[in-house]
PDB file of N, CA, C and O in Angstrom:
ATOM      1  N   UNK A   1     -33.125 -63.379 -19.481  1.00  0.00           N
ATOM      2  CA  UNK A   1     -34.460 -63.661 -19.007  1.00  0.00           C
ATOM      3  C   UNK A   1     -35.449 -63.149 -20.045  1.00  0.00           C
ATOM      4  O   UNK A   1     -35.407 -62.025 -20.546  1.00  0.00           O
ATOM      5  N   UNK A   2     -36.231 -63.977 -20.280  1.00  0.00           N
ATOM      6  CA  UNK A   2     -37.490 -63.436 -21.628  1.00  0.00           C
ATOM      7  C   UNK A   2     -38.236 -63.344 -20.623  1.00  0.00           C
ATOM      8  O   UNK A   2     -38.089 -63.849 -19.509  1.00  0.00           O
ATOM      9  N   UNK A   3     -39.470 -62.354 -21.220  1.00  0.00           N
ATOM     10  CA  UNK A   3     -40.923 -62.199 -20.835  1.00  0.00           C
ATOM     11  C   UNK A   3     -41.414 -63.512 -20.616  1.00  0.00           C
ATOM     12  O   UNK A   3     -40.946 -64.481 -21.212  1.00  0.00           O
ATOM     13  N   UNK A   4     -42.682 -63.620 -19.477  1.00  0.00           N
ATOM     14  CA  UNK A   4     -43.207 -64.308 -19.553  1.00  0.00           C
ATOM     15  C   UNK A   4     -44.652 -64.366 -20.689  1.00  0.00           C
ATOM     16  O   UNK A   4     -45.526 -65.226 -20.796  1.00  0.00           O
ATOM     17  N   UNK A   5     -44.485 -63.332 -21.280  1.00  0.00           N
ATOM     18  CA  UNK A   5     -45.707 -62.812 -22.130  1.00  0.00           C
ATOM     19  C   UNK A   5     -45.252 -63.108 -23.360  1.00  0.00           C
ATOM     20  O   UNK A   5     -45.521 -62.275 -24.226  1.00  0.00           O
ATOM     21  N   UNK A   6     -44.465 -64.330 -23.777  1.00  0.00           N
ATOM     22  CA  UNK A   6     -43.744 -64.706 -24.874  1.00  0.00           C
ATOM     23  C   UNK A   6     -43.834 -66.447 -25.305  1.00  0.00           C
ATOM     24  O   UNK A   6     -43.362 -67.174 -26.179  1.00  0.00           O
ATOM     25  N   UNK A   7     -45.015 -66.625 -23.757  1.00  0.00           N
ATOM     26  CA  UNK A   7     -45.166 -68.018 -24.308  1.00  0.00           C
ATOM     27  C   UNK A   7     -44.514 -68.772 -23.108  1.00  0.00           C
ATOM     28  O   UNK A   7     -44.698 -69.972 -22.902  1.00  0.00           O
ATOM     29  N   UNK A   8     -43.733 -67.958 -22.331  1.00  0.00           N
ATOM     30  CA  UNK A   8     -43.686 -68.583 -21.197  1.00  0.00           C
ATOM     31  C   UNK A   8     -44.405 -68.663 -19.966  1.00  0.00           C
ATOM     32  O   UNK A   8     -44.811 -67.571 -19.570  1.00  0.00           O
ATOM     33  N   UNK A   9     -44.660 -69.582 -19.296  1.00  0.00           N
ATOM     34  CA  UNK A   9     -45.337 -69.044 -18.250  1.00  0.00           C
ATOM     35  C   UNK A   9     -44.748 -69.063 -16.572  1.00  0.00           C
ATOM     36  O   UNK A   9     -45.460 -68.821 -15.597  1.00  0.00           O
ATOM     37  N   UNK A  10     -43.368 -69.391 -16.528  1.00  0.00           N
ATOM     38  CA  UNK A  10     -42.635 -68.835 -15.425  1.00  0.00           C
ATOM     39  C   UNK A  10     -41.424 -68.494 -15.920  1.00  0.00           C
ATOM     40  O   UNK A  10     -40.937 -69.044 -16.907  1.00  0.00           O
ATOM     41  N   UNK A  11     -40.825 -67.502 -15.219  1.00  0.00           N
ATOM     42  CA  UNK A  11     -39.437 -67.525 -15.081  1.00  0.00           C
ATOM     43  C   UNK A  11     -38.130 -68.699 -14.628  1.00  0.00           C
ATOM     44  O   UNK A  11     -38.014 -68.804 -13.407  1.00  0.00           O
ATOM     45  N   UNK A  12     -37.440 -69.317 -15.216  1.00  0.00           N
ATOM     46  CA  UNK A  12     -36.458 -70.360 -14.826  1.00  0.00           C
ATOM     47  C   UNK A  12     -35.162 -69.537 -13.355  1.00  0.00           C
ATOM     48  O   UNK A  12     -34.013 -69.103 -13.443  1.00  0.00           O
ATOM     49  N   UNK A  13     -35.823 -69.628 -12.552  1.00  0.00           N
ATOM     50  CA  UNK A  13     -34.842 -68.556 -11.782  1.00  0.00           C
ATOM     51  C   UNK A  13     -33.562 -69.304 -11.468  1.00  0.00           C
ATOM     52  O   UNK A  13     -32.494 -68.697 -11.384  1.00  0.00           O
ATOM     53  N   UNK A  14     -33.661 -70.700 -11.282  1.00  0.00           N
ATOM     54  CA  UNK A  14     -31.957 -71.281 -11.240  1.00  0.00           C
ATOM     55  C   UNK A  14     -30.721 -70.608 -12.716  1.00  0.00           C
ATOM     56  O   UNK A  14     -29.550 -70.266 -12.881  1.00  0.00           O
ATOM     57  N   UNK A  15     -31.972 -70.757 -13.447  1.00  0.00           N
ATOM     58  CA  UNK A  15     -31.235 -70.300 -14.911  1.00  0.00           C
ATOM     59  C   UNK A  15     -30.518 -68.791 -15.231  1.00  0.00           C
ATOM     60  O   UNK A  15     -29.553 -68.394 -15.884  1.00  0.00           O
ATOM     61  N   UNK A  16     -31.637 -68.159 -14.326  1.00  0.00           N
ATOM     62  CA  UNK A  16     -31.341 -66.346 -14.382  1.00  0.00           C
ATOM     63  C   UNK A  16     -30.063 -66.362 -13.239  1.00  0.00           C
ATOM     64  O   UNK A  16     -29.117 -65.654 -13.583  1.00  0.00           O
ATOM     65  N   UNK A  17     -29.916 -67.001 -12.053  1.00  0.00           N
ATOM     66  CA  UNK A  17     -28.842 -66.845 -11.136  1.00  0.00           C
ATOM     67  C   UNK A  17     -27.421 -67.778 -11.788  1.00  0.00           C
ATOM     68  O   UNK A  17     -26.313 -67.627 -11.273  1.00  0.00           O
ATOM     69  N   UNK A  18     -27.633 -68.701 -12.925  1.00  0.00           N
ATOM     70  CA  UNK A  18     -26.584 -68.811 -12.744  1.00  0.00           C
ATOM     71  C   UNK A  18     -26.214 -68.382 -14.188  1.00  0.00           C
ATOM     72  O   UNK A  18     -25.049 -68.636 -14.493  1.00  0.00           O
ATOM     73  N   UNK A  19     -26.805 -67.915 -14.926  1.00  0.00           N
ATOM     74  CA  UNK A  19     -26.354 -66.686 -16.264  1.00  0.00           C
ATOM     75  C   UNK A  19     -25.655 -65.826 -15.521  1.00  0.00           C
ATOM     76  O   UNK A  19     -24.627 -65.369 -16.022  1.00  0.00           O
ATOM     77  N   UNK A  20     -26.001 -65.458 -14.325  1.00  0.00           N
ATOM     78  CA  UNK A  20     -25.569 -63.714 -13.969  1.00  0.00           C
ATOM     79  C   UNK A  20     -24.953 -64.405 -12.641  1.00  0.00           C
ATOM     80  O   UNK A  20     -25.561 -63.988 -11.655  1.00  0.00           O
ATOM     81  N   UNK A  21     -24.153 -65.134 -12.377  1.00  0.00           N
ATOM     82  CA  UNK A  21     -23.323 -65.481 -11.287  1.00  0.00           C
ATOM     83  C   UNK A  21     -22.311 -64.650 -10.792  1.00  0.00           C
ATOM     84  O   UNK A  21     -22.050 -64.413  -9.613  1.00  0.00           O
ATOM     85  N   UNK A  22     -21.727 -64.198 -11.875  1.00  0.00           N
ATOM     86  CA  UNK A  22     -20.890 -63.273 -11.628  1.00  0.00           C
ATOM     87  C   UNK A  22     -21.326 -61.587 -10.443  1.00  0.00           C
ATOM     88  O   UNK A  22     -20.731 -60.881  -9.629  1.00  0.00           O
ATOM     89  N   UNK A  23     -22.642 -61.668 -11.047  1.00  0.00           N
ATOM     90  CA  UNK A  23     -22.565 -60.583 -10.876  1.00  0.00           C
ATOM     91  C   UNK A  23     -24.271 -60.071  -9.738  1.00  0.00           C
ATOM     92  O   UNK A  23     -24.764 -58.958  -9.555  1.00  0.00           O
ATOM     93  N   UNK A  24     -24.736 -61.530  -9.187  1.00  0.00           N
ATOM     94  CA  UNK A  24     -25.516 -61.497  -8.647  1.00  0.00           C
ATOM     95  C   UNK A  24     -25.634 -60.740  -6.737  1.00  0.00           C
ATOM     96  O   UNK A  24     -26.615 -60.296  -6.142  1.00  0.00           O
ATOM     97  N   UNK A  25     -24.620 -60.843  -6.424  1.00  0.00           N
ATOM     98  CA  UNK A  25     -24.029 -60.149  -5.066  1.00  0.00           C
ATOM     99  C   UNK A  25     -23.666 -58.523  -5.161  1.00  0.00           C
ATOM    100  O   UNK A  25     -23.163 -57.827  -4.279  1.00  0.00           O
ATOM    101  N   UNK A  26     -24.021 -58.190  -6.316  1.00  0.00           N
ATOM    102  CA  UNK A  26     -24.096 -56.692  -5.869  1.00  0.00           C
ATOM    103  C   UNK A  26     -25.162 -55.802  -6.779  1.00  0.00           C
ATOM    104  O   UNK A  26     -25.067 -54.637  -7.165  1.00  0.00           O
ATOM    105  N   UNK A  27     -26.184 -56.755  -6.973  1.00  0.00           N
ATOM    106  CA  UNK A  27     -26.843 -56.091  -7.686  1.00  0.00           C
ATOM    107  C   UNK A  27     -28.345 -55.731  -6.700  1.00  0.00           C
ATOM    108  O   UNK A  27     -29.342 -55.051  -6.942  1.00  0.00           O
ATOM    109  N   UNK A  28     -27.970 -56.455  -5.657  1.00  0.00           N
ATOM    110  CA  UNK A  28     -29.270 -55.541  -4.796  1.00  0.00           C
ATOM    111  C   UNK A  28     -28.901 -53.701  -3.985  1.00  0.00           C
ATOM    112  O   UNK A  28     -29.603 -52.782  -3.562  1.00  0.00           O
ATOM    113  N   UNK A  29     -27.276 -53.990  -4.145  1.00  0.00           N
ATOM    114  CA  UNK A  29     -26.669 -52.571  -3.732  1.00  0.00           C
ATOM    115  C   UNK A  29     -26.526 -51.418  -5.234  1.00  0.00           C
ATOM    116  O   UNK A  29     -26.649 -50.199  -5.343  1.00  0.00           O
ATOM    117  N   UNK A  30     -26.196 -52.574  -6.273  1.00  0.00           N
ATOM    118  CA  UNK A  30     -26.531 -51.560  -7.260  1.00  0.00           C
ATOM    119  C   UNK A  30     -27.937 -50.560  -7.680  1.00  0.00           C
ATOM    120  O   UNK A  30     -27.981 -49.413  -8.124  1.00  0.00           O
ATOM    121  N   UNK A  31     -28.908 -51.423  -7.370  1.00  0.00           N
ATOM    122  CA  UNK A  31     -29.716 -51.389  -6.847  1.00  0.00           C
ATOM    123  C   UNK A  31     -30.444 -50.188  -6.706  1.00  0.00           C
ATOM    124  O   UNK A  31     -31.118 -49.466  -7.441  1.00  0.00           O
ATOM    125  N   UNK A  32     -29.928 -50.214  -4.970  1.00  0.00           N
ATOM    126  CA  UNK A  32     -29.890 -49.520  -4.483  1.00  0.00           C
ATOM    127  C   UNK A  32     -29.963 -47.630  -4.879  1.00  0.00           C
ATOM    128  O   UNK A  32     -30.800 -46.729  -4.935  1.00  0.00           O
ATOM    129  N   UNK A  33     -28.081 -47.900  -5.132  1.00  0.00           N
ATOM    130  CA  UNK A  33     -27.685 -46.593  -5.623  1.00  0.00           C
ATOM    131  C   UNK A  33     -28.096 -46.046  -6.805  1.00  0.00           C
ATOM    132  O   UNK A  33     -27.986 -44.835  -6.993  1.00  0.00           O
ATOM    133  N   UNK A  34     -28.642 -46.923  -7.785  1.00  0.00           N
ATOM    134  CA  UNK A  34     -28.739 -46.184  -8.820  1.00  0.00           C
ATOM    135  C   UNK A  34     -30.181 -46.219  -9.365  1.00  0.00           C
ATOM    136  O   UNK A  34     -30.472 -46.177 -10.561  1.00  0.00           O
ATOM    137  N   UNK A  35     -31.139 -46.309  -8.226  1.00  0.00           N
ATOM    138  CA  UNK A  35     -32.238 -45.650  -8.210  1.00  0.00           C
ATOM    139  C   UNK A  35     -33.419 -46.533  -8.737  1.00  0.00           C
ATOM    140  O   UNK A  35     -33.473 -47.198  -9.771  1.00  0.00           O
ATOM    141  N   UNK A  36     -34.238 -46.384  -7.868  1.00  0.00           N
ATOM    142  CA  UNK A  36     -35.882 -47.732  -7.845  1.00  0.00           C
ATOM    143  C   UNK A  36     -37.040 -46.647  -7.912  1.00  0.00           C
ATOM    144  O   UNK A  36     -37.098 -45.420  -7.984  1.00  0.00           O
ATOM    145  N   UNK A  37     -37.848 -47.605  -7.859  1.00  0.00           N
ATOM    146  CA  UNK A  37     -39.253 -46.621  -7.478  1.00  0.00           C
ATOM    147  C   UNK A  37     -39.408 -45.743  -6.071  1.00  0.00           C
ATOM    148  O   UNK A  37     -40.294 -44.914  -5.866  1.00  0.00           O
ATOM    149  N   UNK A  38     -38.547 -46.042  -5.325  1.00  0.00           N
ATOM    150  CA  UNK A  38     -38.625 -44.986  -4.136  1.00  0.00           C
ATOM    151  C   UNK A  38     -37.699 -43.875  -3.495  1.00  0.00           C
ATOM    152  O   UNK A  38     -37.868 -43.036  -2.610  1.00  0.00           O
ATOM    153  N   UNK A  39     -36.192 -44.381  -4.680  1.00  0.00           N
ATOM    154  CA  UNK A  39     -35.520 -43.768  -4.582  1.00  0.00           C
ATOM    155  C   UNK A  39     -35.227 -42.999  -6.171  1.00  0.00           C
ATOM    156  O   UNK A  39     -35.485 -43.584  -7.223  1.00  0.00           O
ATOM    157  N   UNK A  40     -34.749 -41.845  -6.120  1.00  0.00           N
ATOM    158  CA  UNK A  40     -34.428 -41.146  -7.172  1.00  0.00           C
ATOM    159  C   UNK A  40     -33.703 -41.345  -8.169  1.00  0.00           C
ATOM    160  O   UNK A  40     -32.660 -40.755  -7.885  1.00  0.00           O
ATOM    161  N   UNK A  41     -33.581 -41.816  -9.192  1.00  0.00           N
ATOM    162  CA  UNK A  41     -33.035 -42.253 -10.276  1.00  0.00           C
ATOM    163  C   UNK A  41     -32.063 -41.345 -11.080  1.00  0.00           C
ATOM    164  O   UNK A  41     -32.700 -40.625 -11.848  1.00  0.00           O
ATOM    165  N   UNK A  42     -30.915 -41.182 -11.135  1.00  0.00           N
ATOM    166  CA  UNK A  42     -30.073 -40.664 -12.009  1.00  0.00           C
ATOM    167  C   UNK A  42     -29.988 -40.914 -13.517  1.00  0.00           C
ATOM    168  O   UNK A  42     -30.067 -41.896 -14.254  1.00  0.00           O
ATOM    169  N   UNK A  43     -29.735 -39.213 -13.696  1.00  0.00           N
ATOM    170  CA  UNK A  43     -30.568 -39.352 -15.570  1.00  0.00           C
ATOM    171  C   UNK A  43     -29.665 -40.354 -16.086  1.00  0.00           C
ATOM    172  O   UNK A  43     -28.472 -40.494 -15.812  1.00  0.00           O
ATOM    173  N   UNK A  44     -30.425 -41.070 -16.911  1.00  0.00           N
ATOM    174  CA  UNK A  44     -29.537 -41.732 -18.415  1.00  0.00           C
ATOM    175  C   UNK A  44     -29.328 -42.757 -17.501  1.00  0.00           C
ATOM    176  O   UNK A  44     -28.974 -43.600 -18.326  1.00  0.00           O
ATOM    177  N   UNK A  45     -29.277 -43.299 -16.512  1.00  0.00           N
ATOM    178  CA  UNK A  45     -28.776 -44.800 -16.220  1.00  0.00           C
ATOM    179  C   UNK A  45     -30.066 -45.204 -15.384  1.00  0.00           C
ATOM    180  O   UNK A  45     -30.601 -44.893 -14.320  1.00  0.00           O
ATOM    181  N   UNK A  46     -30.311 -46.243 -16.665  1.00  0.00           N
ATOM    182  CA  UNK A  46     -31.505 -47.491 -16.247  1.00  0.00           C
ATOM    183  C   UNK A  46     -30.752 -48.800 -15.876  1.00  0.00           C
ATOM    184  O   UNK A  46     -29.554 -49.087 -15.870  1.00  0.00           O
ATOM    185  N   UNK A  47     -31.767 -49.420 -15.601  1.00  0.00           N
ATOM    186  CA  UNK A  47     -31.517 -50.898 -15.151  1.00  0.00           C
ATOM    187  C   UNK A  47     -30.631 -51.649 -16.283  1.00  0.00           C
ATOM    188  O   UNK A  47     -29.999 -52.679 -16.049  1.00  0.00           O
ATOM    189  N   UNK A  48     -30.656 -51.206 -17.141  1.00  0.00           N
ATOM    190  CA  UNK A  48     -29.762 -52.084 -17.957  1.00  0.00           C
ATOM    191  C   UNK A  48     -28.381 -51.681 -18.138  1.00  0.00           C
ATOM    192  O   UNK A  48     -27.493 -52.489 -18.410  1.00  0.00           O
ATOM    193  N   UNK A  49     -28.125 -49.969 -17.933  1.00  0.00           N
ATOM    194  CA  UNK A  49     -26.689 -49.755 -18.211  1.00  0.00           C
ATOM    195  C   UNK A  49     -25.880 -49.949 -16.377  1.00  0.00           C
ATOM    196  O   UNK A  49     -24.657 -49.968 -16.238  1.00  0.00           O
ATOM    197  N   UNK A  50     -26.911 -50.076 -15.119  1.00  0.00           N
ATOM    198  CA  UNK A  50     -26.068 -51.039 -13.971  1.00  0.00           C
ATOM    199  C   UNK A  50     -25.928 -52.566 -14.367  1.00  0.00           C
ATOM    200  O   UNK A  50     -25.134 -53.278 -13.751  1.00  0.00           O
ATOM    201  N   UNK A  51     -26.634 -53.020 -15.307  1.00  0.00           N
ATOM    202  CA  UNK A  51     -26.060 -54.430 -15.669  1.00  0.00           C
ATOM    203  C   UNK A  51     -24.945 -54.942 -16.162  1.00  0.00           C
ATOM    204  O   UNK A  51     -24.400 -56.021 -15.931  1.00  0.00           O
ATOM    205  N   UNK A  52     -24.577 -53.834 -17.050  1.00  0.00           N
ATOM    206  CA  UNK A  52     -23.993 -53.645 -18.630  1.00  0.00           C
ATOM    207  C   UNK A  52     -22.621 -53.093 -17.096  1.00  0.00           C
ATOM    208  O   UNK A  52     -21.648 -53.834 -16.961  1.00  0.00           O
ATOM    209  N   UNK A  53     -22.714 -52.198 -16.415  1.00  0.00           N
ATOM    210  CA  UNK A  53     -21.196 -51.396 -15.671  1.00  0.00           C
ATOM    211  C   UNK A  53     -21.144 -52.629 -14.441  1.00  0.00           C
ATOM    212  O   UNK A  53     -20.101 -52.468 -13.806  1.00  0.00           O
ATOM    213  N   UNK A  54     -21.956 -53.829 -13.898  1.00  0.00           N
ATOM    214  CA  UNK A  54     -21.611 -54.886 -13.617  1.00  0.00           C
ATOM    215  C   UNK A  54     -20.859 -56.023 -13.993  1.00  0.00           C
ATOM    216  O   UNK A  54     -19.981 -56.623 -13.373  1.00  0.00           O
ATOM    217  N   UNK A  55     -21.366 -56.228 -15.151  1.00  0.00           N
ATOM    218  CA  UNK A  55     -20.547 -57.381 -16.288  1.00  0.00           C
ATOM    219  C   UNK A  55     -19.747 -56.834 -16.208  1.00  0.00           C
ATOM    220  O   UNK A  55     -19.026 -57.203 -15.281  1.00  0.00           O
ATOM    221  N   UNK A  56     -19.219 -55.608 -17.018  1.00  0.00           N
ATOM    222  CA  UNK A  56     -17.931 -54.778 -16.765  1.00  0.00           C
ATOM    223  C   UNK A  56     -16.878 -54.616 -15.729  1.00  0.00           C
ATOM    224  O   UNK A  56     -15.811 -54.004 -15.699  1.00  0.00           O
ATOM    225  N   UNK A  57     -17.445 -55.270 -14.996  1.00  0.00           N
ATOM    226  CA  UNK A  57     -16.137 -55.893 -13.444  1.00  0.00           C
ATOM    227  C   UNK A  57     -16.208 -54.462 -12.445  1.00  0.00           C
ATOM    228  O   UNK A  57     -15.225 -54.258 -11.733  1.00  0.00           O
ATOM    229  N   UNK A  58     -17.043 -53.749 -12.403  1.00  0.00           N
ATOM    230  CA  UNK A  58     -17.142 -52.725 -11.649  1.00  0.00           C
ATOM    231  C   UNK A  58     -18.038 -53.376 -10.398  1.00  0.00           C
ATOM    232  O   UNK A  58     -19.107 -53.972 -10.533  1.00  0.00           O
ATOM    233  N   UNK A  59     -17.426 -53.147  -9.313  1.00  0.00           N
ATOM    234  CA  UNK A  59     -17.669 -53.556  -7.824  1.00  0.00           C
ATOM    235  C   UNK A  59     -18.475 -52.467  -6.940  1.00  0.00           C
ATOM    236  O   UNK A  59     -18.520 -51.237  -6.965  1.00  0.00           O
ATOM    237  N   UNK A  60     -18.904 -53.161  -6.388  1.00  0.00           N
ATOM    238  CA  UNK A  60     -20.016 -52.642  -5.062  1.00  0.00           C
ATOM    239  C   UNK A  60     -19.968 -53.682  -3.694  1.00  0.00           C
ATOM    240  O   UNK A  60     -20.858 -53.932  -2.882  1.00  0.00           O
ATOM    241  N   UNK A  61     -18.780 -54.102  -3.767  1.00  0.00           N
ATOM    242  CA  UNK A  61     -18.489 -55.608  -2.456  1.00  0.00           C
ATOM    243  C   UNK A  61     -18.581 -54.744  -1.141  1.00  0.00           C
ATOM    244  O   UNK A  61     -19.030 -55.173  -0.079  1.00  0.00           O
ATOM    245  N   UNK A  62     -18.113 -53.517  -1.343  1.00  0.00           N
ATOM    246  CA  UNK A  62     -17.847 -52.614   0.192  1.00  0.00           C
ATOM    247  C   UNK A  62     -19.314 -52.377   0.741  1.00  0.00           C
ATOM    248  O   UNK A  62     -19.374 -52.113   1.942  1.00  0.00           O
ATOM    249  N   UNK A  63     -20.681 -52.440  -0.063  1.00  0.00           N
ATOM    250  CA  UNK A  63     -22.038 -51.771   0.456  1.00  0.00           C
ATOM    251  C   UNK A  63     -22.152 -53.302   0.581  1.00  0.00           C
ATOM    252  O   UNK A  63     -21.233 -53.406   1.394  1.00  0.00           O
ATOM    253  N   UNK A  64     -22.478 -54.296   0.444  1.00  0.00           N
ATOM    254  CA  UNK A  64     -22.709 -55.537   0.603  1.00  0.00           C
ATOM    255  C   UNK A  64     -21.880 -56.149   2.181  1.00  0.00           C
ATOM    256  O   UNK A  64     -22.486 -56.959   2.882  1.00  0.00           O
ATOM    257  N   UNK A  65     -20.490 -55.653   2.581  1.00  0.00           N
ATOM    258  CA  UNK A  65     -19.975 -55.892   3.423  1.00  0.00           C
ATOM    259  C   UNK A  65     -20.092 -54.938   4.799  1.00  0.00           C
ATOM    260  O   UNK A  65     -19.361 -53.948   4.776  1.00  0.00           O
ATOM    261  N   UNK A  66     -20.954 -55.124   6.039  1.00  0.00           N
ATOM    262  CA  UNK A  66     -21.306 -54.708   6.820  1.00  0.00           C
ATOM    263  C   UNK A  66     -20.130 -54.340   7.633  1.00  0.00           C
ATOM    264  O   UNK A  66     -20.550 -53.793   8.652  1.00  0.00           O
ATOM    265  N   UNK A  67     -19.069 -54.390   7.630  1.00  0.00           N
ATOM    266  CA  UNK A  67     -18.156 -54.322   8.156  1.00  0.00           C
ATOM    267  C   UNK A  67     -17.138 -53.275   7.670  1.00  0.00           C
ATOM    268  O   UNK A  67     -16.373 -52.778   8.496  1.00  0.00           O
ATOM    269  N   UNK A  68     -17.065 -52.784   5.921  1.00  0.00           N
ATOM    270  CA  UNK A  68     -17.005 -51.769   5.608  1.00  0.00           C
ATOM    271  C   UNK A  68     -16.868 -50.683   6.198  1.00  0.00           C
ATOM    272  O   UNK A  68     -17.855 -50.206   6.759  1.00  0.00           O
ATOM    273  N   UNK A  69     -15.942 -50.177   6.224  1.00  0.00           N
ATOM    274  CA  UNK A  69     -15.917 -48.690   6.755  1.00  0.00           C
ATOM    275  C   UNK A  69     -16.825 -47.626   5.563  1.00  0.00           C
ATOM    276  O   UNK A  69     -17.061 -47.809   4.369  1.00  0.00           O
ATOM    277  N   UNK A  70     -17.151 -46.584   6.407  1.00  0.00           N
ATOM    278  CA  UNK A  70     -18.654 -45.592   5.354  1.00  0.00           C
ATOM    279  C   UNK A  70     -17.558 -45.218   4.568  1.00  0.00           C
ATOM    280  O   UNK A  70     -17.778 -45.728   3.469  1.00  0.00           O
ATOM    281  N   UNK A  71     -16.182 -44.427   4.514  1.00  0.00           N
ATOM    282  CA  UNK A  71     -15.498 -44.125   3.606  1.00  0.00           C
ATOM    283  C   UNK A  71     -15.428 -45.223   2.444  1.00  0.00           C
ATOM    284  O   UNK A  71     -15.944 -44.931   1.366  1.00  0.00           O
ATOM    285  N   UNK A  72     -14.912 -46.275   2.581  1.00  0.00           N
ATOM    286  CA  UNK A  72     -15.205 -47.114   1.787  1.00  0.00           C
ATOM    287  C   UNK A  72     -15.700 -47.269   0.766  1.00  0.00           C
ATOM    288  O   UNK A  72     -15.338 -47.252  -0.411  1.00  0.00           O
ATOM    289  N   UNK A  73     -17.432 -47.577   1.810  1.00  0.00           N
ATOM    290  CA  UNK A  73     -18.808 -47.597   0.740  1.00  0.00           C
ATOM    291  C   UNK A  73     -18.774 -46.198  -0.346  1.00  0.00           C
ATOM    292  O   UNK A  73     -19.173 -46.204  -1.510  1.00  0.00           O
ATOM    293  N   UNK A  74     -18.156 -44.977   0.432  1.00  0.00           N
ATOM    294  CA  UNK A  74     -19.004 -44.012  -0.393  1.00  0.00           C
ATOM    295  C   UNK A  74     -18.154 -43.930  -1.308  1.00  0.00           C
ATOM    296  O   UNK A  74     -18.685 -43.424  -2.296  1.00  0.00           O
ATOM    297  N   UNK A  75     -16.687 -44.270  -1.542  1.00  0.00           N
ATOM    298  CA  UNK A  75     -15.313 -44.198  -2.645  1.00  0.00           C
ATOM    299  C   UNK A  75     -16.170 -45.227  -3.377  1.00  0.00           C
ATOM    300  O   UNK A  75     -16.845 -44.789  -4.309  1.00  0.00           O
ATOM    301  N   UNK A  76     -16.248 -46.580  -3.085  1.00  0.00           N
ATOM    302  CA  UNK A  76     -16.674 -46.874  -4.264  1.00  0.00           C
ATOM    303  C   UNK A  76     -18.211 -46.791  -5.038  1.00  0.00           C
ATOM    304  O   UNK A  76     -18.592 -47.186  -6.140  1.00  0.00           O
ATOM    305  N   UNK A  77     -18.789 -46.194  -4.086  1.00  0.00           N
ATOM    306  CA  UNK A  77     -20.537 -46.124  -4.805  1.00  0.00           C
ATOM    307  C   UNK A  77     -20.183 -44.901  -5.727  1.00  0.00           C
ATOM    308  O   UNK A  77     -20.751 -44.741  -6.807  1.00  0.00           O
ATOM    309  N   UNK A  78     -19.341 -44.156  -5.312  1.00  0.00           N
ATOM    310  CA  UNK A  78     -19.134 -42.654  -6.145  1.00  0.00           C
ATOM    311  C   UNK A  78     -18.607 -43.332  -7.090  1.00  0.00           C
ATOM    312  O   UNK A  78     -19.476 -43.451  -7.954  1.00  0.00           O
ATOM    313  N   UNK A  79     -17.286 -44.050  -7.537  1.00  0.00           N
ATOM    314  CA  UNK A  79     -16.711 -44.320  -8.691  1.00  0.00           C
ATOM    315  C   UNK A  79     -17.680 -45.080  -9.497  1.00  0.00           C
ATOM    316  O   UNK A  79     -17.562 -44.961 -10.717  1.00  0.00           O
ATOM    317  N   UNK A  80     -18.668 -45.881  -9.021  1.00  0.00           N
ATOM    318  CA  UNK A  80     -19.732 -47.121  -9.449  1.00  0.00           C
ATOM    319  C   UNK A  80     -20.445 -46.002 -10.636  1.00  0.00           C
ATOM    320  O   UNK A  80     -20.498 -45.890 -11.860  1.00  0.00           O
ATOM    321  N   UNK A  81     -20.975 -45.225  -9.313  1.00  0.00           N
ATOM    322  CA  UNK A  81     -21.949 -44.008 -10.218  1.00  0.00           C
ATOM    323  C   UNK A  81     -20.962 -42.999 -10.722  1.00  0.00           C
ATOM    324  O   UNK A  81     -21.511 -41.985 -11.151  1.00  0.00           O
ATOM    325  N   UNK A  82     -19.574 -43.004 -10.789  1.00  0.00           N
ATOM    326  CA  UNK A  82     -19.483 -42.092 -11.796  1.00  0.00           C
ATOM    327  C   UNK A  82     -18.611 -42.423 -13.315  1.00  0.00           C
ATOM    328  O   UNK A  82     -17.952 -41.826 -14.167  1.00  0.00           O
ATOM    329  N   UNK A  83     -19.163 -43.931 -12.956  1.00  0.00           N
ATOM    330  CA  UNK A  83     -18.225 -44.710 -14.198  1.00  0.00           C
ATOM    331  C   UNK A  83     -19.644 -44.843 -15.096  1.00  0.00           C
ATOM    332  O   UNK A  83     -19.624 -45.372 -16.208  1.00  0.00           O
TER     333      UNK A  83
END
């Protein structure tokens, strides 16, 4: 995705979902865990190195799946964040 301050003047969003297909279903839980403007951010990992440990085939399907048991979620949000 480029800036729109580059001469573009929208974002192609069919284009951004299906570049990142792979990896579009867990990136509102990645999200999540690894910290926004309201939640606390863990040092050294920005938005780009949860992109970068996404591509990388590292999963977050258990916080996405409501049905999940909490053990689950928290085995793999811990390995997510401690990979």
């Amino acid at each position: 995705m480029e800036s729109p301050s580059q001469g573009r003047v929208a974002i192609d969003i069919k284009g951004t979902v299906k570049k990142h297909a792979k990896i579009v279903k867990e990136l509102l839980p990645a999200h999540a865990i690894s910290g926004c403007d309201t939640v606390g951010a863990y040092h050294g990992i920005g938005k780009g190195t949860v992109v970068k440990m996404l591509k990388a085939g590292h999963k977050l399907s258990a916080i996405e799946d409501v049905d999940s048991s909490h053990e689950e979620v928290m085995r793999q949000a811990t390995k997510f964040i401690s990979a």
